[in-house]
C-alpha positions as CSV (number, residue, x, y, z in Angstrom):
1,X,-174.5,-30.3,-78.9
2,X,-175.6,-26.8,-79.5
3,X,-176.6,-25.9,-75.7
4,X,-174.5,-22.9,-73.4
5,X,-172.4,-25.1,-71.9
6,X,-170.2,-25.7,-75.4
7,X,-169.6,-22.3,-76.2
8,X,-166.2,-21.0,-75.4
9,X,-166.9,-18.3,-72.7
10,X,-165.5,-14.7,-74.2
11,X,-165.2,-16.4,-77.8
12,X,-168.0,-15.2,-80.3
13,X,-171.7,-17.0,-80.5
14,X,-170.3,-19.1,-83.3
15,X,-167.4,-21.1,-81.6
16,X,-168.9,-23.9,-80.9
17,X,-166.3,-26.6,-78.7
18,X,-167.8,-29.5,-80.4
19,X,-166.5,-32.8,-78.5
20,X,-163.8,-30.5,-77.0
21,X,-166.8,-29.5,-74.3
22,X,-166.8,-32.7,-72.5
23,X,-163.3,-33.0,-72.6
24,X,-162.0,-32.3,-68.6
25,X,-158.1,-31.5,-69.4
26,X,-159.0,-28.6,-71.7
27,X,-161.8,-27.0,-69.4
28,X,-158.9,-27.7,-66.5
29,X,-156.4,-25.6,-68.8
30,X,-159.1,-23.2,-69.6
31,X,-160.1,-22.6,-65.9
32,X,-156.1,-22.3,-64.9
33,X,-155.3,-19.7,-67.1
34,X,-158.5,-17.8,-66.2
35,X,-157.1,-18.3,-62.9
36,X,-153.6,-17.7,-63.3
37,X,-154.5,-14.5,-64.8
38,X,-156.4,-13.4,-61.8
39,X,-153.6,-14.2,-60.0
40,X,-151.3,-12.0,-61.9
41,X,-153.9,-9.3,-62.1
42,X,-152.6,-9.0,-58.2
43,X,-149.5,-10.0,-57.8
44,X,-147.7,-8.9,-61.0
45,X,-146.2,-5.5,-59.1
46,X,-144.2,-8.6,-56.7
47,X,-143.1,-10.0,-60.0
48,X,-144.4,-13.5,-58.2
49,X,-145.6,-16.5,-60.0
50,X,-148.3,-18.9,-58.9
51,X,-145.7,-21.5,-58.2
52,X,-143.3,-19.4,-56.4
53,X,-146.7,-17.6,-54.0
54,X,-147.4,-21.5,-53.7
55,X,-143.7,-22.4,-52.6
56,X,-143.9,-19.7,-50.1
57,X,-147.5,-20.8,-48.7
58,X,-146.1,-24.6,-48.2
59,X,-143.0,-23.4,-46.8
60,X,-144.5,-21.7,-44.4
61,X,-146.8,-24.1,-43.6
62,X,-144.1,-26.8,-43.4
63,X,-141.2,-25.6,-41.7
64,X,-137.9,-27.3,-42.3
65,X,-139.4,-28.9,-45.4
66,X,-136.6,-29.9,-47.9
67,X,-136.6,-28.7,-51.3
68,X,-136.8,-32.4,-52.3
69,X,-140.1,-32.4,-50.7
70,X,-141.3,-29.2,-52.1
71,X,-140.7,-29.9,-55.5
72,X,-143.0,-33.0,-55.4
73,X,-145.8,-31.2,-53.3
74,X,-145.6,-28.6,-56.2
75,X,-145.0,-31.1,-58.8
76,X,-142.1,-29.3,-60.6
77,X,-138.9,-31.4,-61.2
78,X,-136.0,-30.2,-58.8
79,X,-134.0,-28.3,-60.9
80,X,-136.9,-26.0,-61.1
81,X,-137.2,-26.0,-57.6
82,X,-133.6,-24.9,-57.2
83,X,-134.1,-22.1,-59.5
84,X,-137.3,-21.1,-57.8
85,X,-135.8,-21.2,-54.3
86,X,-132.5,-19.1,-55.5
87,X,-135.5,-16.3,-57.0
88,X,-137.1,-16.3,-53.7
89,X,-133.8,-16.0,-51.6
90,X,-132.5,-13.1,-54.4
91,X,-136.3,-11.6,-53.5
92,X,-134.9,-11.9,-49.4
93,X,-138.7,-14.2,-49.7
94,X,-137.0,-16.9,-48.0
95,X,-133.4,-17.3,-46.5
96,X,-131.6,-20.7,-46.4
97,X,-131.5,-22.8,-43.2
98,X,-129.9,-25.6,-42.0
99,X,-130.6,-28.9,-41.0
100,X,-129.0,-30.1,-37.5
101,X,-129.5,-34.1,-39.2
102,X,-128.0,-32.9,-42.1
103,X,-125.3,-30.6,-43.1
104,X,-126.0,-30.7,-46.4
105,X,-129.5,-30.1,-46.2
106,X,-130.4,-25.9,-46.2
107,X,-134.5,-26.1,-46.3
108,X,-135.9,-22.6,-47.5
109,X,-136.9,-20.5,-44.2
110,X,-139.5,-17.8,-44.7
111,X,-138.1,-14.0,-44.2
112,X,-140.5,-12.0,-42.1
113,X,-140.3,-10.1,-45.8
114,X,-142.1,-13.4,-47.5
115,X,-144.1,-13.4,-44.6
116,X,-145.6,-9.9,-45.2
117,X,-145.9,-10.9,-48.9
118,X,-147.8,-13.9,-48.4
119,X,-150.4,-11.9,-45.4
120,X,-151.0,-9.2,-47.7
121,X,-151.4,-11.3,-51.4
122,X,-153.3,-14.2,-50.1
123,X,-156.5,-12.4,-49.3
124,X,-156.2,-10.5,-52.7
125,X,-155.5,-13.7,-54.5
126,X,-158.7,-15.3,-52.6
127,X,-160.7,-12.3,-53.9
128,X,-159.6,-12.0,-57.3
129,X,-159.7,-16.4,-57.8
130,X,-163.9,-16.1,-56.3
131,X,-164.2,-13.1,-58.8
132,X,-162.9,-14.8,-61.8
133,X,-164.3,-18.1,-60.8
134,X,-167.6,-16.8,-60.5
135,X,-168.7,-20.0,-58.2
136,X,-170.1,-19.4,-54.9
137,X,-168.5,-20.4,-51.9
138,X,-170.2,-24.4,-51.7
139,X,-169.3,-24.2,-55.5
140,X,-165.8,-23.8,-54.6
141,X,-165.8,-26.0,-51.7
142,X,-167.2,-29.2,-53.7
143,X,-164.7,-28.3,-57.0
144,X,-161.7,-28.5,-54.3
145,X,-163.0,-31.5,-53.2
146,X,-163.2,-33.3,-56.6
147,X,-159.3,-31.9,-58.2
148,X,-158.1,-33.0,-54.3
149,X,-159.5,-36.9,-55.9
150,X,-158.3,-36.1,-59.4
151,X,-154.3,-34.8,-58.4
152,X,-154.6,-37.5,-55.4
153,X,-150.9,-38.9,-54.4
154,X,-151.0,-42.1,-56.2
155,X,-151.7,-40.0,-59.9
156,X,-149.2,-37.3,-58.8
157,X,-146.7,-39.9,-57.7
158,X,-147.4,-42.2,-60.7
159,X,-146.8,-39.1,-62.9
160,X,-143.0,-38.2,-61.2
161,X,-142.4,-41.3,-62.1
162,X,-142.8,-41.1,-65.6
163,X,-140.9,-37.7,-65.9
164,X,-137.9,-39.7,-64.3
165,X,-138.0,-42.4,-66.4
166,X,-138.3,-40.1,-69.7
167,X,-135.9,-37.4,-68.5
168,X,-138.0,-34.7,-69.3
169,X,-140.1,-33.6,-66.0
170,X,-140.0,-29.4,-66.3
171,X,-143.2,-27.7,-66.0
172,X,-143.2,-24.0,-66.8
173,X,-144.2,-21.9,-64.1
């Protein structure tokens, strides 16, 4: 290969990624933890991970959504979720509500607290994801476009199904 594009990025001139270059789950892994680290870069004072800021965004964007539902948008098993939900409600991030259909059921409510969270991190996450990206805003816009197709329901759905039927299912967060 030789050319830009299969040198690792911060490594020195003489790591060379080989047939590692073309391969799309490591330059997915590599792009998330340049990400993720952005991410802490703003949010680390709130001691908030990616997955629980993302909880917090579907929550409130899906009011009365059930933890059951949660857990497979954010593609963590459930008792992950659990966990992540009882951090947020120790944080007063989200309360517990009920469900008039079902006792039983207490979705996570946003607090006006996770509220104020999310309307101050967001634009600071936005701003440090474009910065460590470096892509431009079209950039962006067609690389959402394309991982929307690659973590499209049936994949997502087909891989839920495989953590069930092995057991195993946690992803760290």
């Amino acid at each position: 290969m030789g050319g830009m594009h299969d040198v690792l990025p911060g490594a020195p001139p003489e790591v060379h990624l080989g047939r590692l270059a073309g391969n799309l789950g490591y330059r997915l892994r590599v792009a998330q933890l340049r990400i993720f680290s952005a991410f802490a870069s703003v949010a680390s004072e709130h001691a908030l991970t990616p997955t629980q800021f993302a909880a917090l965004l579907l929550i409130e964007a899906n009011p009365g959504i059930k933890q059951t539902d949660l857990a497979d948008a954010l593609d963590v098993d459930r008792s992950t979720m659990v966990r992540l939900v009882d951090r947020c409600a120790e944080a007063k991030l989200v309360r517990r509500g009920s469900s008039k259909l079902d006792r039983r059921v207490a979705p996570p409510v946003l607090t006006a607290r996770g509220r104020a969270l999310i309307d101050r991190l967001e634009p600071l996450v936005m701003r440090a994801e474009a910065a460590a990206s470096g892509l431009a805003r079209d950039e962006r816009t067609a690389l959402l476009r394309v991982l929307e197709r690659v973590g499209a329901p049936p994949l997502r759905q087909a891989q839920g199904d495989r953590r069930q039927a092995q057991g195993d299912g946690s992803l760290s967060c």
